[in-house]
C-alpha positions as CSV (number, residue, x, y, z in Angstrom):
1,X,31.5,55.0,99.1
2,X,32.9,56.6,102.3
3,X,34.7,59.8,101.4
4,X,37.8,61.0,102.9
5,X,38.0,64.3,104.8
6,X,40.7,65.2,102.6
7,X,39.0,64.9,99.7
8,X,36.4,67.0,100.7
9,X,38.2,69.2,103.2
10,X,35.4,72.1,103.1
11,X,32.3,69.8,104.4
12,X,31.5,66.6,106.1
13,X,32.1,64.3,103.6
14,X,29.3,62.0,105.6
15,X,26.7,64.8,104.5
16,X,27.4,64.5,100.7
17,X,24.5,62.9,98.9
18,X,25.5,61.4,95.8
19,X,22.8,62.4,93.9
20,X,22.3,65.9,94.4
21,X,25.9,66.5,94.8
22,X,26.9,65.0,92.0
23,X,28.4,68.0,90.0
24,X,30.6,68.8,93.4
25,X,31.9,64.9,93.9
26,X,32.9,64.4,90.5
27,X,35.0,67.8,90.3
28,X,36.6,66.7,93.4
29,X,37.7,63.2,92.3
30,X,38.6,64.1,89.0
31,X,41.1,67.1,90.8
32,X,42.2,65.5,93.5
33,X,40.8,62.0,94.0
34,X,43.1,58.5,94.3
35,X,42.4,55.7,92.2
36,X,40.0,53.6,93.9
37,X,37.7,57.3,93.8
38,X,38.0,57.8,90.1
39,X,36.9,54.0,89.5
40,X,33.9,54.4,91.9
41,X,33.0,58.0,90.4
42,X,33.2,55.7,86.5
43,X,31.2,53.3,87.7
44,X,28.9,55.3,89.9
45,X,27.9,57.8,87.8
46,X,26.5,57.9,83.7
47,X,29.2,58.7,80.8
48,X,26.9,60.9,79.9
49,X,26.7,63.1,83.2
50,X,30.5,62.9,83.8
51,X,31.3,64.1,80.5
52,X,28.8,67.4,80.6
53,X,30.2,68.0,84.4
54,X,33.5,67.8,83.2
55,X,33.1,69.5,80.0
56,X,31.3,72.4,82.0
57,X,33.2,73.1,85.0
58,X,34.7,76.0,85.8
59,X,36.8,75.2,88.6
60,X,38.7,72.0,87.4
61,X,42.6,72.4,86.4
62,X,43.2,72.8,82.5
63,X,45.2,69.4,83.2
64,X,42.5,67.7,84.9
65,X,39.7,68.5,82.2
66,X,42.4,67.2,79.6
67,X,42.9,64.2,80.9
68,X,39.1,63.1,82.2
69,X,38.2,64.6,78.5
70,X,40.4,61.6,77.3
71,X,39.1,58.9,79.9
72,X,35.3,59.7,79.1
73,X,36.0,59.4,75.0
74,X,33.8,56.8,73.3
């Protein structure tokens, strides 16, 4: 996945390893990613990982952790 400079407007998005940045990517997209970055980040990543990330962040909206909370059910 090639990630957009807004998206991850502190960093070079072309530095981001998937892996150990995991917790970092998925708060981004889940805040402030477009479609096509939410699918990738659900098919990318385990149900598992993106509900404890999302579960445990501190720094997503109260919206934002509503609304993935209700994606990741099941």
């Amino acid at each position: 996945m090639k990630f957009r400079q807004t998206l991850f407007w502190d960093t070079d998005p072309k530095k981001i390893d998937v892996k150990k940045n995991a917790q970092y990517i998925i708060e981004r997209i889940a805040d402030f990613g477009n479609d096509k970055e939410a699918r990738w980040a659900l098919d990318f990543y385990n149900k598992a990982l993106l509900k404890k990330v999302i579960a445990k962040s501190r720094s997503l909206r109260p919206r934002t952790k509503t609304l993935w909370t209700m994606l990741l059910k099941n």
